[in-house]
N, C-alpha and C positions, 0 to 999 in steps of 0.2 A: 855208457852207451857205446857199444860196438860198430866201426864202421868203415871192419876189414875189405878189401877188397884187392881188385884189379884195374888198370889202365891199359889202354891200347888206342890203335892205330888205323883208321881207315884208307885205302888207295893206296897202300904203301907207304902210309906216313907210320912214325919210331913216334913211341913217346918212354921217357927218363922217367924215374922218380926216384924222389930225393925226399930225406926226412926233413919237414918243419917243426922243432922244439918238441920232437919226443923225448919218453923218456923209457924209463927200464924195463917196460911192462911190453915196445910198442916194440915192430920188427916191419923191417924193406930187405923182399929178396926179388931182385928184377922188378917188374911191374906189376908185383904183387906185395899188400901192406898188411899187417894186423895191428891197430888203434884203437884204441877207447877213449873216452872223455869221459867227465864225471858229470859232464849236466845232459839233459834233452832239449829242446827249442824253451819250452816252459821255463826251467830252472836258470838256464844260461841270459832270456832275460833278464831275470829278475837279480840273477848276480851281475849283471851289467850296470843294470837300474842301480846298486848299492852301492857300485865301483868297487869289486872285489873281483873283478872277470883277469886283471891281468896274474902273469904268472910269478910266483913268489920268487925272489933273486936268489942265488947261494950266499949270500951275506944273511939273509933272513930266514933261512929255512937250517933246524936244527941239523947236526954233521949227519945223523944213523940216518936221515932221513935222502943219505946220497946212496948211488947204489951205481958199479957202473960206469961212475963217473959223468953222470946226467943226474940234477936235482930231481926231485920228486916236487909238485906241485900245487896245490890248493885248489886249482885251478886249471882247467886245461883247454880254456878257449883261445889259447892261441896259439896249439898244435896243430900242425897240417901238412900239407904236401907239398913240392915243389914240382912242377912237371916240365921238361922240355918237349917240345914237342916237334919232329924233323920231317921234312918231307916232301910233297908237289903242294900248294897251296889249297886244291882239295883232301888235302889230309885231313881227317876230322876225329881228337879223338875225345874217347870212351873213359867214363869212369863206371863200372860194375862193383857195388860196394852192398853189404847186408842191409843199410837202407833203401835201396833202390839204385838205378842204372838210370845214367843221361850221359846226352852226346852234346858237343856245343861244336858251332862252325868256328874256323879259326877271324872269317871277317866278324864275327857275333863279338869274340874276344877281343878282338882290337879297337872296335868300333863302341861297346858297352863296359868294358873294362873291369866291371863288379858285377856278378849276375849270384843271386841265389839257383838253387834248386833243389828237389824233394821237400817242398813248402818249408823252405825259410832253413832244412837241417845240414844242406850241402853248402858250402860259399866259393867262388869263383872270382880271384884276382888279376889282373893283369900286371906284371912286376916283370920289369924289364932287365934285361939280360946286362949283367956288368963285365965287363975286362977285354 
């Protein structure tokens, strides 16, 4: 399932992105992504349910199966984005992706911390800034 897109910025607020565990297929050029996964909400339960959702190590994933120098996966539920997002505190931003488009306030993000969105196909964490 495809679920390229765009990020931005409302009031003059910046938002970054950065790749979460892609791999050879997937591509970040500014705050623009092309990604796929290999499940839909349907599937990705259900390989959750079996415990088969996390991503195979390079230890366990045949050599041809590198490409790149990023493993290829079984699994791709735990590819994603990283976003910064900079700005006046009404900065508010935007994910515009081929599943659909949502906005989240930044007090939303701080105060709820995990939000789904596009019923259940988007996920929203909060992950604190290190260094």
């Amino acid at each position: 399932m495809s679920w390229d897109g765009s990020a931005r910025g409302s009031d003059g607020g910046k938002v970054a992105v950065r790749e979460w565990l892609f791999d050879e297929s997937d591509a970040i050029k500014d705050a623009t992504w092309q990604a796929s996964t290999q499940h839909d909400k349907t599937t990705a339960e259900k390989a959750v349910a079996r415990g088969k959702a996390a991503p195979v190590s390079e230890y366990g994933v045949p050599k041809e199966r590198f490409a790149k120098g990023r493993p290829s996966r079984r699994s791709t539920l735990g590819k994603g984005l990283l976003l910064d997002v900079s700005g006046p505190r009404s900065a508010t931003p935007s994910l515009l992706t081929k599943l659909g488009d949502f906005s989240v306030t930044p007090a939303d993000i701080a105060k709820r911390r995990d939000m789904n969105f596009l019923d259940g196909r988007m996920r929203l964490r909060l992950a604190r800034a290190v260094g």
